[in-house]
PAKEGU-815993 format. One line per field, with one value per residue (C-alpha): x, z, y; residue number from 1; residue in three letters. Coordinates in nm, 3 decimals, padded with zeros to 5 digits, m for minus. Each point is the difference from the previous one (the first is absolute). Layout:
N
X = [X|...]
Z = [Z|...]
Y = [Y|...]
i = [NUM|...]
aa = [ala|...]
END
This chain:
220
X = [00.000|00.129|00.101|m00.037|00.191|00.299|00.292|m00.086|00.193|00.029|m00.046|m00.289|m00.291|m00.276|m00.229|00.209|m00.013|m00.398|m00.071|00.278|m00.216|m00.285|00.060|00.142|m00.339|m00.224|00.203|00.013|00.350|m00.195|m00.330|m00.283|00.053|00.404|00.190|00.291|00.299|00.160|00.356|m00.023|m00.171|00.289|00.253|m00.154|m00.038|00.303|m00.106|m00.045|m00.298|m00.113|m00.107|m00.090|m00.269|m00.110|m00.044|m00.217|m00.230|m00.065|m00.177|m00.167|m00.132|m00.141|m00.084|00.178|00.167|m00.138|00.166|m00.069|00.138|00.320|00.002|00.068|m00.116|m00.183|m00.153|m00.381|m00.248|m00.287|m00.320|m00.299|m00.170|00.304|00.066|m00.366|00.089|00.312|m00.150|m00.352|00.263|00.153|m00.318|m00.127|00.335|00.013|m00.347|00.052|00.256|m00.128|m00.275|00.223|00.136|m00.366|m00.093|00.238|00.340|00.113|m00.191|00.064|00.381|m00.009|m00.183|00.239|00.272|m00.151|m00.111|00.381|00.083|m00.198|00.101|00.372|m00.199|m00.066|00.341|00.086|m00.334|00.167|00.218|m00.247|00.311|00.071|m00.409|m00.043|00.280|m00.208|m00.332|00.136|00.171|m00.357|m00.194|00.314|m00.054|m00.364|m00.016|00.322|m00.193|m00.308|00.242|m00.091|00.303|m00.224|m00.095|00.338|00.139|m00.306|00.070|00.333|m00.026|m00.168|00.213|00.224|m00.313|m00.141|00.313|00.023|m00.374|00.067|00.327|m00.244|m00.264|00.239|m00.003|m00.396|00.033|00.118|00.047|m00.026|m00.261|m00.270|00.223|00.082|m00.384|m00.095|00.245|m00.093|m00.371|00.080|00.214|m00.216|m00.275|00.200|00.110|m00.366|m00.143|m00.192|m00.091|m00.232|00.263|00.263|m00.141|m00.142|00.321|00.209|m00.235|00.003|00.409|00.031|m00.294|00.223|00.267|m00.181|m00.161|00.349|00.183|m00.259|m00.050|00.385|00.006|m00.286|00.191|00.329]
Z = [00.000|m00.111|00.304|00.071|00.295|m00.083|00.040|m00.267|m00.304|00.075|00.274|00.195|00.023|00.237|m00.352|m00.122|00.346|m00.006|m00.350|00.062|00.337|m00.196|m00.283|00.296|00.146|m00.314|m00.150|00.358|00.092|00.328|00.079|00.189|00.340|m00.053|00.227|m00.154|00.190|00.003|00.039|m00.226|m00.279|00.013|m00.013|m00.327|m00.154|00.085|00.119|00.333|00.231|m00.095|m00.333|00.076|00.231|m00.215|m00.286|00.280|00.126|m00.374|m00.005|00.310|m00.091|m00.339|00.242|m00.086|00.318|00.331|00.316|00.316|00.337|00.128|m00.252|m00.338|m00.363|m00.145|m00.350|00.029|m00.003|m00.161|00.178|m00.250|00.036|m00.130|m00.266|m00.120|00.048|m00.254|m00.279|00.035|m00.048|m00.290|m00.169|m00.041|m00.095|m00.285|m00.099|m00.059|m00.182|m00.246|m00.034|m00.112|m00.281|m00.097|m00.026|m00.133|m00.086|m00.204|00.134|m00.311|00.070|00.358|00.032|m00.273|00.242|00.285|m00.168|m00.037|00.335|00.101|m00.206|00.142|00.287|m00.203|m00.050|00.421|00.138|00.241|00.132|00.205|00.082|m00.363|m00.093|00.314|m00.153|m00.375|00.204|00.181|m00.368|m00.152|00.221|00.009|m00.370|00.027|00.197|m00.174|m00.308|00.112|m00.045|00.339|00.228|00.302|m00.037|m00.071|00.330|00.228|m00.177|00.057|00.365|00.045|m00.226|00.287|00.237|m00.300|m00.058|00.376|m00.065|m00.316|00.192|00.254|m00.238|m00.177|00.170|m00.063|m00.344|m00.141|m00.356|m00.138|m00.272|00.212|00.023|m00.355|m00.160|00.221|m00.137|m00.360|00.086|00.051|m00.255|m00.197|00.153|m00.061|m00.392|m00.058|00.196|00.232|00.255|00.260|m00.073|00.088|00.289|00.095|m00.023|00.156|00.289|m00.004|m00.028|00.353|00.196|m00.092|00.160|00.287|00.100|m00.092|00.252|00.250|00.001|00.028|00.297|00.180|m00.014|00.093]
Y = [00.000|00.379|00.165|00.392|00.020|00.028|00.262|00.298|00.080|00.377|00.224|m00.077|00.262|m00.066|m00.047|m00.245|m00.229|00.045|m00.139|m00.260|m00.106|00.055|m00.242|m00.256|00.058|m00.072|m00.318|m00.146|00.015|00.165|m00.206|00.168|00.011|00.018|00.253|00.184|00.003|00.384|m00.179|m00.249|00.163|00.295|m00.282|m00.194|00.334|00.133|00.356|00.177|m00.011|00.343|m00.033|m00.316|00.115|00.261|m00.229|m00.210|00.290|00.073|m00.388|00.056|00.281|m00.166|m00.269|m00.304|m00.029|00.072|00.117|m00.257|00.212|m00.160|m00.205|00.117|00.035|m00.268|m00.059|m00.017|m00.272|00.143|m00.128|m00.172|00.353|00.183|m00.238|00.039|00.399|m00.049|m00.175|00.212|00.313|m00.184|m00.125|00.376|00.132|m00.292|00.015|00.346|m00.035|m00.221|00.230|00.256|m00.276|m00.107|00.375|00.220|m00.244|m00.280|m00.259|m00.258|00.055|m00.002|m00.347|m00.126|00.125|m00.162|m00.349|00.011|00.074|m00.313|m00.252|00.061|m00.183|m00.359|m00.114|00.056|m00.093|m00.192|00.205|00.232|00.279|00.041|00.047|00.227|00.231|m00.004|00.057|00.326|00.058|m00.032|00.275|00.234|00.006|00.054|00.281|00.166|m00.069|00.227|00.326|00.095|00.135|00.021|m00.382|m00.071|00.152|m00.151|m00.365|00.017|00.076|m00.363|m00.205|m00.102|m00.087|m00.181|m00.215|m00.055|m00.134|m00.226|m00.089|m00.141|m00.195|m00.191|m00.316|00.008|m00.074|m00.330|00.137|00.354|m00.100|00.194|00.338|m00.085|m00.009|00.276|00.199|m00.068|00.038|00.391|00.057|m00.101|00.175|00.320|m00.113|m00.024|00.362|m00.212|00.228|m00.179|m00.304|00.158|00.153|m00.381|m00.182|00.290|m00.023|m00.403|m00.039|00.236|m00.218|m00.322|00.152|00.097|m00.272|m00.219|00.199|00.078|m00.355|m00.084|00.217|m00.201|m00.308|00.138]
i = [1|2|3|4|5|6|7|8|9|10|11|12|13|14|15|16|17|18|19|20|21|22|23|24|25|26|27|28|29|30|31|32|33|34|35|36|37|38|39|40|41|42|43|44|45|46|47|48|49|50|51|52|53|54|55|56|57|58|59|60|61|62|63|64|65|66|67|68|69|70|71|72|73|74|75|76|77|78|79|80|81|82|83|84|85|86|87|88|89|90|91|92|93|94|95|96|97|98|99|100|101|102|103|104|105|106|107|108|109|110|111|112|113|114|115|116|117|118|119|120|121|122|123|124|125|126|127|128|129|130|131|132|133|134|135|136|137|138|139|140|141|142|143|144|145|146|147|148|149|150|151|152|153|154|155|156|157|158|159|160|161|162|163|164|165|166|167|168|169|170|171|172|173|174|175|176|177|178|179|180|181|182|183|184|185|186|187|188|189|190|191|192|193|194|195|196|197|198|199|200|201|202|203|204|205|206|207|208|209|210|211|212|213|214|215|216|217|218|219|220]
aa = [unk|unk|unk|unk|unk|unk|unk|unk|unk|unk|unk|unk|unk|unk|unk|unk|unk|unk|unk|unk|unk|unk|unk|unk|unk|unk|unk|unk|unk|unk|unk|unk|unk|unk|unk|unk|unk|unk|unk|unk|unk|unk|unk|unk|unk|unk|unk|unk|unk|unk|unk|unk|unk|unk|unk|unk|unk|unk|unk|unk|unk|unk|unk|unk|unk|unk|unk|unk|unk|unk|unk|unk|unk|unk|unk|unk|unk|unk|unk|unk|unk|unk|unk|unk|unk|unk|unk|unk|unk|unk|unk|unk|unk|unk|unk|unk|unk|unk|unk|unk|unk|unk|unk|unk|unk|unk|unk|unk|unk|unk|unk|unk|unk|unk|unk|unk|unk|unk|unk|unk|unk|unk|unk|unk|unk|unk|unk|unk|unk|unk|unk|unk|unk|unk|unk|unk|unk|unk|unk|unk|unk|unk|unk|unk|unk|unk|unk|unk|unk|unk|unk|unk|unk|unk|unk|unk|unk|unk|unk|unk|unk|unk|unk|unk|unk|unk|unk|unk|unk|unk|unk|unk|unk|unk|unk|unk|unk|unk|unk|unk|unk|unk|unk|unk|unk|unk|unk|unk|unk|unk|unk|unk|unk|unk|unk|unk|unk|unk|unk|unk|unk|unk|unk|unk|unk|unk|unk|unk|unk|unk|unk|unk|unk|unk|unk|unk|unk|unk|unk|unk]
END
């Protein structure tokens, strides 16, 4: 597995350490509920504790690490309600988005595009890391597709939560095929300016991973 804690090429800016923790976070180098050790972390990364815990406060305050008193920082656990919360938030911010394609963009292009983006998924269907990477690859696309900055900047601010998420879910599917078809199903969708089935399988996709995770946490 790629690691992203390691010591940094150039001089170390406290921007630099957060996305470096940040990416650690979201390909689950950090699992939920992880602590991050001040001393350690400065030693891997080769910097000083200052920066270091600048770079830190910058994730707490975007809230993927939480401060526990005299203990430390730890990466969070989202809850089932805060899970819901996250992929509610992204389902309007994508459905929007492909709104903006259906309505005013490309829309014949863009689900080309897309349909291409999922098929990357056939050929690794069993290898649920490398699919999760094309699935975050595939909405990314959408929603930069939509020509919208302001979507842009919201989606991005949930793309580590959401890999933390799809991190999470993939031991709850044997094969990718169902990621895979789904995937298709709104591309296509898109290709042929099928609003209400867009909307329907945009809505569908986010309850399945819901009610995956929501139920992984009740048997944890």
């Amino acid at each position: 597995m790629t690691s992203y804690i390691e010591p940094l090429a150039q001089e170390s800016t406290p921007s630099i350490i957060a996305d470096k923790l940040r990416k650690a976070i979201g390909h689950g180098e950090f699992k939920p509920g992880a602590q991050l050790v001040e001393a350690d972390l400065a030693r891997k990364l080769g910097v000083s504790r200052g920066p270091l815990r600048e770079g830190m406060q910058r994730l707490t305050q975007e809230g993927l690490l939480v401060p526990i008193r005299n203990r430390g920082l730890f990466v969070i656990d989202m809850t089932p309600a805060e899970i819901r919360d996250m992929y509610y938030s992204r389902e309007a911010i994508e459905r929007a988005a492909a709104m903006l394609i259906l309505r005013d963009g490309d829309f014949e292009t863009v689900g080309l595009d897309l349909h291409a983006i999922a098929e990357q998924m056939k050929p690794v269907r069993n290898d649920p890391a490398a699919v999760g990477e094309i699935d975050i690859q595939f909405h990314e696309f959408l929603v930069r597709a939509s020509g919208s900055p302001r979507l842009v900047r919201m989606h991005r601010t949930q793309i580590i939560e959401t890999r933390m998420c799809i991190h999470a879910l993939e031991a709850t599917y044997a094969a990718a095929d169902n990621r895979y078809l789904e995937h298709r199903r709104i591309a296509a969708a898109i290709r042929d300016c099928e609003i209400e089935r867009t909307e329907e399988l945009l809505s569908e996709h986010m309850e399945d991973a819901i009610e995956r995770l929501v139920n992984k946490k009740k048997t944890n």
